[in-house]
C-alpha positions in Angstrom: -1.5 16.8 3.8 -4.0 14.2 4.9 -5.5 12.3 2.3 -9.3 11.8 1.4 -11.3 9.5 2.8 -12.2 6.7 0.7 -14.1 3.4 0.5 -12.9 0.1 -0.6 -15.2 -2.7 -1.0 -13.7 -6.2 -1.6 -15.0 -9.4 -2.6 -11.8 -12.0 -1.6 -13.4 -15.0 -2.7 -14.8 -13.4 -6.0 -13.3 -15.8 -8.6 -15.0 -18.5 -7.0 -18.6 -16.6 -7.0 -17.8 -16.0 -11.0 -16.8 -19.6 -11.5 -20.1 -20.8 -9.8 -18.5 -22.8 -6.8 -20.4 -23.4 -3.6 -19.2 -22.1 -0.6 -18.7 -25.6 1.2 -16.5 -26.6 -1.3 -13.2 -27.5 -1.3 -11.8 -25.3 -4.3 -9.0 -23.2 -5.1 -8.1 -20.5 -8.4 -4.0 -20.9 -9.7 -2.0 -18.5 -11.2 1.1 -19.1 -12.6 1.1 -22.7 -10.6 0.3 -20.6 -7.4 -2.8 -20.4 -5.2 -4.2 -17.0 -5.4 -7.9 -17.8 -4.3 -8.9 -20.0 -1.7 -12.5 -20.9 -0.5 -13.3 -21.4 3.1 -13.3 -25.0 3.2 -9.9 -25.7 1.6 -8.7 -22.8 4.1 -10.0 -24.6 6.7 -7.8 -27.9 5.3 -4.7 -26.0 5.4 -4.6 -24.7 2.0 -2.8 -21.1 2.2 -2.9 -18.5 -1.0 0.9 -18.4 -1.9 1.4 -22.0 -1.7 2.4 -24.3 -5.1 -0.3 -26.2 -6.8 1.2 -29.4 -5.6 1.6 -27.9 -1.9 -1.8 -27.3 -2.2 -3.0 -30.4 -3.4 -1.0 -32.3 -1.0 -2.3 -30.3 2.1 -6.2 -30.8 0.7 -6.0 -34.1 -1.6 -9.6 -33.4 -2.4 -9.1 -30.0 -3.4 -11.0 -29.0 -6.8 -8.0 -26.8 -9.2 -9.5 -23.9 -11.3 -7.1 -21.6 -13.8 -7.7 -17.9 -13.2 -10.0 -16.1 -15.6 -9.4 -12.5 -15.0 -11.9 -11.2 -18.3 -14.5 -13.5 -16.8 -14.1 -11.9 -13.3 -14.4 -8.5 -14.8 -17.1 -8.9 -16.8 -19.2 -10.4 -14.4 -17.8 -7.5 -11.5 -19.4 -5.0 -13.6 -22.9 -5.8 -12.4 -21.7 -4.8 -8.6 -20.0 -1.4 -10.1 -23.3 -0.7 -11.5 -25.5 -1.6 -8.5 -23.3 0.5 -6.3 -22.4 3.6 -8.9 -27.0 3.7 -8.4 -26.8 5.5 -5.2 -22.3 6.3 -4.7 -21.5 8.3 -7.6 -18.2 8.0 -9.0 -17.2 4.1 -8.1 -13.8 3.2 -9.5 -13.1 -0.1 -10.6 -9.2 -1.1 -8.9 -9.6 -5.0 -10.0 -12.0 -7.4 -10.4 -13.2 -7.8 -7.1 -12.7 -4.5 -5.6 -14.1 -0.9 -6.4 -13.5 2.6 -4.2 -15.5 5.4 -4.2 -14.7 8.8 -1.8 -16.8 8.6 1.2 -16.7 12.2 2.1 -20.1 13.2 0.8 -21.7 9.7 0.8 -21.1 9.5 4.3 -22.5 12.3 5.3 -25.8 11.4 3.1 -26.0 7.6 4.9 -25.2 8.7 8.2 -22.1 8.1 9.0 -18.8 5.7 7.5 -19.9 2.6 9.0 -23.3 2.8 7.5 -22.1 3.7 4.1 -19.8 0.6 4.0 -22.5 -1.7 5.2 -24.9 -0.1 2.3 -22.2 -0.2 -0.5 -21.5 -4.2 0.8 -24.9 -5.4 1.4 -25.5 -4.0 -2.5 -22.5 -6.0 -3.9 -23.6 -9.1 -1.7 -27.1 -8.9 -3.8 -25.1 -9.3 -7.0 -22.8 -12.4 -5.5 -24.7 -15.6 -4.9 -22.6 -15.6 -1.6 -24.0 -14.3 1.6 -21.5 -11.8 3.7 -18.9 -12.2 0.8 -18.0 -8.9 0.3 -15.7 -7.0 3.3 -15.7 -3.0 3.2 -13.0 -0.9 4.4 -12.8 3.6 5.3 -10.0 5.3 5.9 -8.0 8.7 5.3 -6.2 7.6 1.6 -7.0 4.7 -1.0 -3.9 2.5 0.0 -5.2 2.5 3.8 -8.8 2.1 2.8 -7.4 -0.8 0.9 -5.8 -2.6 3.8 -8.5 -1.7 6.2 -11.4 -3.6 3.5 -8.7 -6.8 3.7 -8.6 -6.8 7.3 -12.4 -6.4 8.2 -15.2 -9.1 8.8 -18.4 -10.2 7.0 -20.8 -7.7 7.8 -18.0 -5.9 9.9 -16.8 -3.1 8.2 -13.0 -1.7 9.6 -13.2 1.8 9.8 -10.3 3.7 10.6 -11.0 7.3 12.6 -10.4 10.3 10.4 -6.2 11.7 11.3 -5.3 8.3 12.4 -4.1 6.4 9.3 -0.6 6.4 9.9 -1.1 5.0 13.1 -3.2 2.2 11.7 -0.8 1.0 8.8 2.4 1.5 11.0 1.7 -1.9 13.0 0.7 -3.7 9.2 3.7 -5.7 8.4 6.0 -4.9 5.0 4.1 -7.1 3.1 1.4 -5.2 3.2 2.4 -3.0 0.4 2.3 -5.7 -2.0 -1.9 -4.9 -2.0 -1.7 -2.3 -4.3 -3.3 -4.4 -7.3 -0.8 -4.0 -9.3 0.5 -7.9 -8.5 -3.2 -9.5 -8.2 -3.9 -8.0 -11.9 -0.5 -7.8 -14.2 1.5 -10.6 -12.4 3.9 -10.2 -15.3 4.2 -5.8 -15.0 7.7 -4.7 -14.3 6.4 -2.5 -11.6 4.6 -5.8 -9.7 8.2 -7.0 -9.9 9.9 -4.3 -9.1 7.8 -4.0 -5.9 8.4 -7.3 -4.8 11.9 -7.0 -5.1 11.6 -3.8 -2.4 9.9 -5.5 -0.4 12.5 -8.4 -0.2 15.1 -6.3 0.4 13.5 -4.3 3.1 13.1 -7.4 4.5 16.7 -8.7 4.2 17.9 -5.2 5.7 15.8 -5.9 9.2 12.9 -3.5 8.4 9.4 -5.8 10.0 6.6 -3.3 9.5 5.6 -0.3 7.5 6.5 2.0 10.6 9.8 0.6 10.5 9.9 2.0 6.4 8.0 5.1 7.7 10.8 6.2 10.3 13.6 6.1 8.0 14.8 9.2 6.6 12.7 10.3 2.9 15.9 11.6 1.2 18.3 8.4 2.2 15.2 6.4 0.9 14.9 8.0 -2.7 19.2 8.3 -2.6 18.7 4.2 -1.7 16.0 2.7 -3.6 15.0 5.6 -6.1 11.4 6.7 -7.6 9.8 3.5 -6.2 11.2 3.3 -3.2 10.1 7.0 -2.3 6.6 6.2 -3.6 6.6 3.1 -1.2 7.7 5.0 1.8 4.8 8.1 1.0 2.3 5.2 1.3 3.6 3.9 4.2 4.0 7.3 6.0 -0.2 8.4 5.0 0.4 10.5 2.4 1.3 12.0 -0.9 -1.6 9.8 -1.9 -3.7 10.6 -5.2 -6.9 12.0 -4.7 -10.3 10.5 -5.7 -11.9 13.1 -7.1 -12.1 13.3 -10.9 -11.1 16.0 -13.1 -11.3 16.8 -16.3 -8.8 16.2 -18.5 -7.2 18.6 -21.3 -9.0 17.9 -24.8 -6.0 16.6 -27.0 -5.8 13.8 -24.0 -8.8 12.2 -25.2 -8.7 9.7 -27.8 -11.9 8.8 -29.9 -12.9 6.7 -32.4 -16.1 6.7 -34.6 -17.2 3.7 -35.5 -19.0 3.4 -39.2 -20.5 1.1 -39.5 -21.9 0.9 -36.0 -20.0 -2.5 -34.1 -22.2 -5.2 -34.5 -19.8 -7.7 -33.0 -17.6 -7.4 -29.6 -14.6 -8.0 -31.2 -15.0 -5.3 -33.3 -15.1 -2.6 -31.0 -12.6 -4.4 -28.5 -9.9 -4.0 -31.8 -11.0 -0.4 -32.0 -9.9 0.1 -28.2 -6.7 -1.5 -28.5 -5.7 1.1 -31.4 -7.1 3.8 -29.1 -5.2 2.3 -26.2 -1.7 2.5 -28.4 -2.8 6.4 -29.4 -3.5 7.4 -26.1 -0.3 6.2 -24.9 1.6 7.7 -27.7 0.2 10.9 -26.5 1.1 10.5 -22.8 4.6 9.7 -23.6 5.5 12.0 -26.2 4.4 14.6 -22.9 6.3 12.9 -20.5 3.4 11.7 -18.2 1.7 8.3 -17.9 -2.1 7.6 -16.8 -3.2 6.3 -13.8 -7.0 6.6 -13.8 -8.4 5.9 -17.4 -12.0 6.4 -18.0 -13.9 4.2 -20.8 -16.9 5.7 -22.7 -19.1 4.4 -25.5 -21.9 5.6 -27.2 -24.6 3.6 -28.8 -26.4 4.4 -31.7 -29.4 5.3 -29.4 -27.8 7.8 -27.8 -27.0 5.9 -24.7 -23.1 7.1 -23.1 -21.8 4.5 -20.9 -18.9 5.2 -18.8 -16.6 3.5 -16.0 -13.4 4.3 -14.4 -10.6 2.1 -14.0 -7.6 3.2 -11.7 -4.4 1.9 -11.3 -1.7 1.7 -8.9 1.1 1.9 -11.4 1.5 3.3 -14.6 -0.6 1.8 -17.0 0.8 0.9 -19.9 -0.7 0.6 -23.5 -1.0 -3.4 -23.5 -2.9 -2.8 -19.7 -4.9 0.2 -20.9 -6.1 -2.2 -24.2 -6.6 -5.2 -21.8 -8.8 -3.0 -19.6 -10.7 -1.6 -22.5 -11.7 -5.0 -23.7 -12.7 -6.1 -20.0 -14.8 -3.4 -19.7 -16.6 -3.6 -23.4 -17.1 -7.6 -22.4 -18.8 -6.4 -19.0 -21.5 -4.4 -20.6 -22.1 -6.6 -23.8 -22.8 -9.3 -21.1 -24.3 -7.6 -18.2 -28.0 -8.1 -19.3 -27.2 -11.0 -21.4 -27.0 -14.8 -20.2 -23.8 -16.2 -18.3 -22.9 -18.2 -21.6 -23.1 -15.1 -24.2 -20.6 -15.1 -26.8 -18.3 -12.7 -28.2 -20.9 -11.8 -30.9 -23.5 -10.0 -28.0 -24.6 -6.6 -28.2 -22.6 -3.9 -26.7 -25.4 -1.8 -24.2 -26.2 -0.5 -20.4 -27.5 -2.8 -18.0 -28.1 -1.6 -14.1 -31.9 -0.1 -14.2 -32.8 -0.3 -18.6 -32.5 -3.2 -20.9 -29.4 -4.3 -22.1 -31.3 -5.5 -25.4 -32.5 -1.7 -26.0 -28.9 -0.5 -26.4 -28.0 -0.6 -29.2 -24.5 -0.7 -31.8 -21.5 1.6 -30.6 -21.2 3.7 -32.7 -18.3 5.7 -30.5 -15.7 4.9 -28.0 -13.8 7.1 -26.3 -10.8 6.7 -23.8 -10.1 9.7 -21.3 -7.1 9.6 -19.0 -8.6 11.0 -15.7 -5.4 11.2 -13.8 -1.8 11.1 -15.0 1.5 12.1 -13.5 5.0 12.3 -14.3 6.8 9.9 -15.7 9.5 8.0 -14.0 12.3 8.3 -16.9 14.9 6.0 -17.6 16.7 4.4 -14.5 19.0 1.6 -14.9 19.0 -0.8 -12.1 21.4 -1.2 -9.4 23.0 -4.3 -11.3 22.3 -2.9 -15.1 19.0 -3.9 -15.8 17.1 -1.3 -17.7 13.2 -1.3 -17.2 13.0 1.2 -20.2 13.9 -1.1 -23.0 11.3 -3.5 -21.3 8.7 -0.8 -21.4 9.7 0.0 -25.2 9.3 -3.8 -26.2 5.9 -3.9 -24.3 4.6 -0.9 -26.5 5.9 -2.2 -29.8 4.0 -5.4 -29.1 1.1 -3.8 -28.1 1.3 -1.9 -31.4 1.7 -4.8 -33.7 -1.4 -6.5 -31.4 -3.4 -3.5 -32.3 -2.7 -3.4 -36.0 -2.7 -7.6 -36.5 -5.2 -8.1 -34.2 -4.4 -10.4 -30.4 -3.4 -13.4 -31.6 0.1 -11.4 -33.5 2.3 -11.2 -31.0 3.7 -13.8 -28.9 5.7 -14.8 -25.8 7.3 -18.5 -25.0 6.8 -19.8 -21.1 9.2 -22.3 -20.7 7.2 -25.5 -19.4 7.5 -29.3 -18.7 6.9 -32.1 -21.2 9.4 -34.7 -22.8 9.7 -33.9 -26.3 11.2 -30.2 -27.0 8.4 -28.8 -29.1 5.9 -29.3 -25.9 8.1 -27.8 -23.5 7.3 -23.9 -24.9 4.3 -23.0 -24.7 3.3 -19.9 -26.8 0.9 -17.2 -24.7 -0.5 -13.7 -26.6 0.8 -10.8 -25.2 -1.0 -9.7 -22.4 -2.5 -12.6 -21.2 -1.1 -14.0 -17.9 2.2 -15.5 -18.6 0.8 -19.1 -16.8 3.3 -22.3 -18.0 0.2 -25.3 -18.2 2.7 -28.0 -16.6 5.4 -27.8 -14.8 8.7 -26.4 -15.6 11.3 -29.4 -15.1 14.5 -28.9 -13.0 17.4 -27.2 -13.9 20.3 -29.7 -12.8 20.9 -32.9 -15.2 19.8 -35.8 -13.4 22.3 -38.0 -12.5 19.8 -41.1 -12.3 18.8 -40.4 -15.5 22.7 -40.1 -16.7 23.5 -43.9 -15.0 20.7 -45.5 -16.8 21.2 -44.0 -20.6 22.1 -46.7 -23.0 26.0 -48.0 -23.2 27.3 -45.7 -26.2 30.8 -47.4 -25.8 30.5 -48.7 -29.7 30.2 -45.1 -30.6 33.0 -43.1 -32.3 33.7 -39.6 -31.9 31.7 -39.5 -28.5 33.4 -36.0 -27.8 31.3 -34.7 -31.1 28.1 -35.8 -29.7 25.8 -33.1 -28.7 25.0 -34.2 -25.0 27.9 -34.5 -24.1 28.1 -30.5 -22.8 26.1 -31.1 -20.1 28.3 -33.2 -17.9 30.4 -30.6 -17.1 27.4 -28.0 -16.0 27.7 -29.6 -12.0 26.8 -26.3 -10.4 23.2 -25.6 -12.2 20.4 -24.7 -9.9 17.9 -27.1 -7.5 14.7 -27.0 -9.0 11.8 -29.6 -9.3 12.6 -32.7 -10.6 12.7 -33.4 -14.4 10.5 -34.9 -16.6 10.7 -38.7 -17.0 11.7 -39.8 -20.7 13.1 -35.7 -20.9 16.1 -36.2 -23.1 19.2 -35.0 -21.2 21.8 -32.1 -22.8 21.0 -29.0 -24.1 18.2 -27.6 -25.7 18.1 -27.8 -30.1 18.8 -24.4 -31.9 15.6 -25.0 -34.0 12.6 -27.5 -33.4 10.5 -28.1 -36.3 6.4 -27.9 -35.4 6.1 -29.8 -38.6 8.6 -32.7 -38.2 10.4 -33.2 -41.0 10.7 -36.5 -43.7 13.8 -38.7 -42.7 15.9 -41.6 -43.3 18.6 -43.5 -41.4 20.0 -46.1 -43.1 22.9 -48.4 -42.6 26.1 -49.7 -44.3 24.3 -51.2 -47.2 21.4 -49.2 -47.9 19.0 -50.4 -45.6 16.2 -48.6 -43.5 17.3 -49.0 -40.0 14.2 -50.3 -37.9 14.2 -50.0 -33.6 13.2 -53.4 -32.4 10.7 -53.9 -29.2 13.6 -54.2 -26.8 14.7 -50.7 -27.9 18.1 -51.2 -30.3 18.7 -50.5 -33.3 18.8 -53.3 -36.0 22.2 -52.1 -37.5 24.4 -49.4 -36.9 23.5 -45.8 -38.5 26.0 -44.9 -41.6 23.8 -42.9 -43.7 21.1 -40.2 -42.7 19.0 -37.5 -45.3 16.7 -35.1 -44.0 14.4 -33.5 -45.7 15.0 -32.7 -49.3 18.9 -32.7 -48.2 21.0 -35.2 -49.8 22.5 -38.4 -47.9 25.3 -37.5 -45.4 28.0 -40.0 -43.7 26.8 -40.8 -39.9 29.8 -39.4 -37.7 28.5 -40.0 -34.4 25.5 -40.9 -32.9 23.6 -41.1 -29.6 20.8 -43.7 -28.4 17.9 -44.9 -29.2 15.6 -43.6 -26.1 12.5 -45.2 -26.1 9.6 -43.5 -24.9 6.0 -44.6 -25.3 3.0 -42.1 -23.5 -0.2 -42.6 -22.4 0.2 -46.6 -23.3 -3.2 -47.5 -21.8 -5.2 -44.9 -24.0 -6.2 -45.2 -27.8 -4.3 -41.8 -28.3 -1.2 -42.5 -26.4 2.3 -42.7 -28.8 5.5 -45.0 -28.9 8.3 -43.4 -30.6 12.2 -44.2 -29.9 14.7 -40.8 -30.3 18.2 -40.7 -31.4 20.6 -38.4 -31.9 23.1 -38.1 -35.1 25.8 -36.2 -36.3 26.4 -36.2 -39.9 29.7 -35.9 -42.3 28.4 -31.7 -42.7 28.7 -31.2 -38.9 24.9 -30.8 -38.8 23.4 -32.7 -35.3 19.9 -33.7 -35.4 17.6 -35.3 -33.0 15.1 -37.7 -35.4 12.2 -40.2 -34.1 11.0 -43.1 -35.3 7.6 -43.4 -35.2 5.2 -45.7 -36.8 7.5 -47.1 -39.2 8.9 -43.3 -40.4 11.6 -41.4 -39.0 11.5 -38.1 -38.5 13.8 -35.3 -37.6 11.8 -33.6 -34.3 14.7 -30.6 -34.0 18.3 -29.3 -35.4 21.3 -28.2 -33.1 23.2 -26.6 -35.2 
């Protein structure tokens, strides 16, 4: 059956418009240390979205570095929705940055598909303060309308003739399957991963272009690569494709919430949609089905409903159905309101009225528009099971909407040369982005030559870096930090450092002189409130001293002990004290 034709309208360079940036400038947005947004004049110096931060930076030296701010993109994106939901009902958000909308009956009104998608992206230009920023695509199914918006011109909308989609995405390379916005939004999402790992291996097997996919046979396919894979290989043949229209859904589908006292404050209503998020879920589950199209709604104290439709090309999840809840309730508290507003602005409509007339919520409402089956539990090919991930994503997202966002946690592994700054802690949900980067996996030998002579040591086979010479087949990576202690990681590293003492044979606090030794050799150590232990072995002192030219910058020297009770520490001196920074074991 040939899909519905649909409209995609998409702004590429939209988190540039959000973050203010001229077009003449040399800018680009990182996720996760990658370029995912790049404005026309970097493009222009060679800068390429995919690349490294560094890549980046060394292709464009000029190059301005902005982090992605995916809330701030949505919020602001709501203001094109609502210009363009004024004269195309039934606009469906798929990311910040793009909308759809079925063209069938607004074509017809406009005068054609080419004049609808010149309408729908001279409206969202009027919102952006960049001329000819927004690109508009038609074509029979969402996923071809998608690729057909990426692939036309300013004020050049591509418009693929009605019966011919298949034709049209079977020269796209394999690649293209990767714009289903499941990877620009949830980098992190087991299905953006999973994705990309089809795609690879496609790849690897010879397969060039989504006509290649298309031609091989649907039941080897599914036999092959399973639920995905078959999903894939509908897209790339033109079809199986879910339909825009909207239905309405069964009753005990929709989860409401009244709000007494009327929500003065964001926050407060953006809590209440994160429990509704985890309810709703519950629901789909417990029915075996998962929701693909979610529709927001709130209700002011004025009587005002306000409504939006998010869609998805995966299933969304509870954590991704609370996330879109509070992008959505930020869009229309600031959508009147001034670039700067705070969390504490009034929730109300903005298109044609006055946001300030709105009013409180006094109910929201979450309504799953379109759901299908779900997928069940398949192990992976090498025995990695996506269900146990998807069952610790919905107990976090539980504990986030009883505690509140900042309850649940996730550690990125990042650079830094002391072990409490190399993981960083990130709220579930929130884009899993490491803020320096990671350092290299193999020891470096450089490092090893130049460590202090440790011949006057005894028991040097008891010291606790001394595992990590025989690790000579770890992976190539970026290089490590300089001043990183080498060996492995502490089993616990105190964010409060912990009261110390090293003292030697007679009693006496041992002190690290300028050249970097120690003024006697450690005998005793005590940490904490723990009583004094025998020194068996110990390891250094490393020097390190940061930021030497700035009135915050540090100077500590590290060493490593282990005592008579066969604990190992790592302890610091610094500024006359020592302290003990992390325990091995």
């Amino acid at each position: 059956m040939t899909p519905p034709r649909a409209l995609v309208a998409y702004c590429p360079h939209w988190a540039l418009i959000v973050a203010g940036c001229h077009p003449s400038a040399q800018v680009v947005v990182v996720h996760a240390n990658r370029v995912v947004v790049v404005s026309p004049a970097a493009q222009s110096a060679g800068v390429r979205a995919g690349m490294r931060r560094r890549e980046a930076q060394g292709a464009c030296p000029g190059v301005d570095v902005l982090q992605r701010d995916l809330a701030g993109e949505a919020r602001a994106w709501e203001r094109a929705v609502a210009v363009v939901e004024a004269f195309a009902p039934g606009v469906e958000v798929l990311a910040p940055g793009r909308l759809a909308l079925g063209a069938r009956g607004p074509s017809r009104y406009f005068g054609g598909d080419k004049a609808l998608a010149l309408k729908v992206a001279g409206a969202v230009g009027q919102v952006a303060a960049w001329q000819g920023c927004c690109r508009a695509g038609v074509a029979d199914g969402l996923f071809a309308a998608n690729l057909a918006a990426r692939l036309a011109k300013p004020d050049q909308p591509y418009v693929v003739p009605p019966g011919a989609s298949k034709e049209f995405l079977a020269t796209l390379p394999l690649k293209s399957l990767m714009v289903s916005g499941m990877v620009e939004v949830s980098e992190q999402s087991a299905g953006a991963a999973e994705l990309a790992n089809l795609v690879d291996l496609l790849g690897r097997l010879g397969l060039k272009t989504l006509g290649d996919f298309a031609a091989l046979p649907a039941p080897s396919v599914t036999a092959r690569f399973g639920p995905a894979g078959l999903r894939a290989h509908r897209l790339a043949r033109a079809v199986g494709e879910r339909s825009l229209r909207p239905r309405q859904p069964p009753p005990d589908w929709v989860a409401t919430a009244e709000l007494s006292p009327p929500a003065d404050q964001l926050q407060a209503a953006v809590f209440v949609g994160r429990a509704l998020a985890e309810e709703l879920h519950q629901r789909l589950v417990s029915s075996g089905l998962v929701c693909t199209r979610l529709a927001i709604e709130a209700e002011t104290e004025y009587g005002t409903t306000l409504r939006r439709s998010w869609r998805h090309d995966g299933a969304l999840s509870a954590g991704e159905i609370g996330e879109r809840v509070r992008w959505q309730l930020e869009g229309w508290a600031q959508s009147g309101a001034q670039p700067g507003a705070q969390s504490g602005a009034q929730l109300g409509p903005q298109p044609a009225t006055d946001a300030a007339q709105a009013g409180r919520v006094i109910r929201l409402s979450l309504l799953p528009e379109e759901v299908c089956p779900e997928g069940g539990r398949q192990l992976g090919f090498w025995g990695g099971d996506a269900a146990a991930a998807a069952r610790a994503a919905r107990a976090l997202a539980r504990v986030q909407g009883l505690l509140g966002p900042s309850s649940a946690f996730t550690a990125v592994l990042q650079g830094g040369r002391g072990f409490a700054e190399q993981v960083l802690l990130v709220p579930w949900g929130e884009p899993r982005a490491a803020s320096k980067p990671p350092p290299s996996l193999k020891p470096n030998r450089a490092n090893q030559a130049n460590q202090p002579n440790q011949a006057n040591q005894p028991n040097q086979a008891n010291q606790p870096n001394q595992a990590n010479k025989a690790n000579k087949t770890a992976k190539e990576g970026p290089p490590p930090w300089p001043g990183r202690l080498p060996g492995l990681a502490p089993a616990v590293v105190h964010r409060s450092p912990l009261a110390a003492q090293v003292l030697d044979m007679e009693g006496n606090q041992i002190t690290v002189g300028s050249r970097g030794t120690l003024s006697a050799r450690p005998a005793w150590v005590a940490v904490g409130e723990g009583r004094r232990c025998e020194v068996k072995a110990w390891a250094g002192p490393w020097p390190l001293e940061e930021r030497w030219w700035d009135a915050g910058g540090r100077r500590r020297a590290r060493l490593q002990v282990v005592s008579g009770e066969g604990r190992c520490y790592l302890l610091a001196r610094e500024k006359r004290h020592w302290w003990a920074e992390a325990t091995y074991g």
